[in-house]
C-alpha positions as CSV (number, residue, x, y, z in Angstrom):
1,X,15.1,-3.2,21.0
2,X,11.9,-5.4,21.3
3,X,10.3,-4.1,24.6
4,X,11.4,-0.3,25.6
5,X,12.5,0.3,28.5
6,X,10.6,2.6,30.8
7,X,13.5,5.7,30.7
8,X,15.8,6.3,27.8
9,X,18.3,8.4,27.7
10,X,19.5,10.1,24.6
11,X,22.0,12.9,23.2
12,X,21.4,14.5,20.1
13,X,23.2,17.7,18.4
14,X,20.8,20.1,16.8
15,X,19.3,18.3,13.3
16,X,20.7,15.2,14.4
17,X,18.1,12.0,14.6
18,X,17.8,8.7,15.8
19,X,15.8,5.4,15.7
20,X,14.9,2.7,17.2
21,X,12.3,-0.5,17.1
22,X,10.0,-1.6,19.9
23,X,7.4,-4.8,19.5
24,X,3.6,-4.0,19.2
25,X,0.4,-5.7,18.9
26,X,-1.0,-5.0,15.6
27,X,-4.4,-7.2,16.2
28,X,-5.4,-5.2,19.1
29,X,-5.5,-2.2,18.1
30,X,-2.5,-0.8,20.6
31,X,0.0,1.5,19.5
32,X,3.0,3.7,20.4
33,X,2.2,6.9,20.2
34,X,4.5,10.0,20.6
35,X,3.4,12.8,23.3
36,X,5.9,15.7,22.9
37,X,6.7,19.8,22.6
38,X,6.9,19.7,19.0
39,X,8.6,23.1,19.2
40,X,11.6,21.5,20.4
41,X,11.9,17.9,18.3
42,X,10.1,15.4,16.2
43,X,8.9,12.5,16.6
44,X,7.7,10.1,13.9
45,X,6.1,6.8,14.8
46,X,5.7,4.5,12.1
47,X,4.3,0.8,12.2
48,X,4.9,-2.5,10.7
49,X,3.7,-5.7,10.5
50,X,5.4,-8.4,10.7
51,X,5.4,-10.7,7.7
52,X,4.0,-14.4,9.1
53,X,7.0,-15.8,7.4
54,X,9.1,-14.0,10.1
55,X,9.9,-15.6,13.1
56,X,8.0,-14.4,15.9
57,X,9.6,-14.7,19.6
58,X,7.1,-17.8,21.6
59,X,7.2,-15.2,24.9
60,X,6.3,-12.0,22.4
61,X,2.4,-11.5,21.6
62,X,3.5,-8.8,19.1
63,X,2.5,-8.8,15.7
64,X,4.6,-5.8,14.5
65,X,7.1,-3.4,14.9
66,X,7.1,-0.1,15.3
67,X,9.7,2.3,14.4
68,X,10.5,5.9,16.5
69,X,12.4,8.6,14.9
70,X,13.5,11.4,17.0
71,X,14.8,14.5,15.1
72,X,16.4,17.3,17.5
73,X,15.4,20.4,17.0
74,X,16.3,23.2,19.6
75,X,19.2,23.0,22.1
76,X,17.9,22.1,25.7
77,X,16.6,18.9,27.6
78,X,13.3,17.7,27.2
79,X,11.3,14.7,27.7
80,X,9.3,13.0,25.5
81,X,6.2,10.3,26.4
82,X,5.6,7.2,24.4
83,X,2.5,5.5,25.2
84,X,1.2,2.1,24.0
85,X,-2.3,2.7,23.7
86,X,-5.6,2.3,21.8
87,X,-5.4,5.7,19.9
88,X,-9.1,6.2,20.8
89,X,-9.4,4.9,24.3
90,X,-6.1,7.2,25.3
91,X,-8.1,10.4,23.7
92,X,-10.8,9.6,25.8
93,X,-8.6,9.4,29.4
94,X,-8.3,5.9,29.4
95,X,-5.0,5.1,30.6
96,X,-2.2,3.6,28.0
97,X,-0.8,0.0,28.9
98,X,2.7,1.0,29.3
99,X,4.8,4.4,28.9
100,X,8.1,4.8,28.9
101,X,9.9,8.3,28.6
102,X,12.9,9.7,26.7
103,X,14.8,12.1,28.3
104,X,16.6,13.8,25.0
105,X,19.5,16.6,25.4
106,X,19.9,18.6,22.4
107,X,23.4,19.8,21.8
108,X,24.6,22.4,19.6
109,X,26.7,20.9,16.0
């Protein structure tokens, strides 16, 4: 996917999951990082960096990937915010450098 989008829209059925890739900077310390009701789904963020024997775009600045998996959980709509942020700053109010939010409808199987 590269860059994400700021709204993504997604249907699910319950214990159904889904992924996706989005660029990151691995040198600076930013981060996606997954704010959700962790009641209702799961959300795993992982990250990778990419290998310098990979091609990287000349317009991209990113040094990785990361990779979001959302799991559904319980039927109902909800929305979950990813924010590309220093982990520490974002804890401490600093506002994230993007966010982009999925709106996820859990279906029943």
């Amino acid at each position: 996917m590269g860059a994400l989008p700021r709204e993504l829209r997604v249907i699910l059925r319950s214990g159904q999951s889904m992924s996706f890739l989005v660029e990151e900077d691995m040198t600076s310390g930013y981060r996606w990082i997954a704010h959700y009701d962790h009641r209702r789904c799961t959300v795993e963020v992982m990250h990778w960096v990419t290998p310098c024997s990979e091609l990287i775009l000349p317009w991209s600045d990113a040094t990785g990937m990361a990779e979001i998996v959302i799991h559904g959980r319980a039927v109902g709509l909800l929305v979950i915010d990813l924010v590309y942020a220093k982990p520490q700053e974002w804890a401490n109010g600093v506002p994230p450098m993007k966010v982009a939010q999925v709106f996820l409808q859990v279906v029943p199987q």
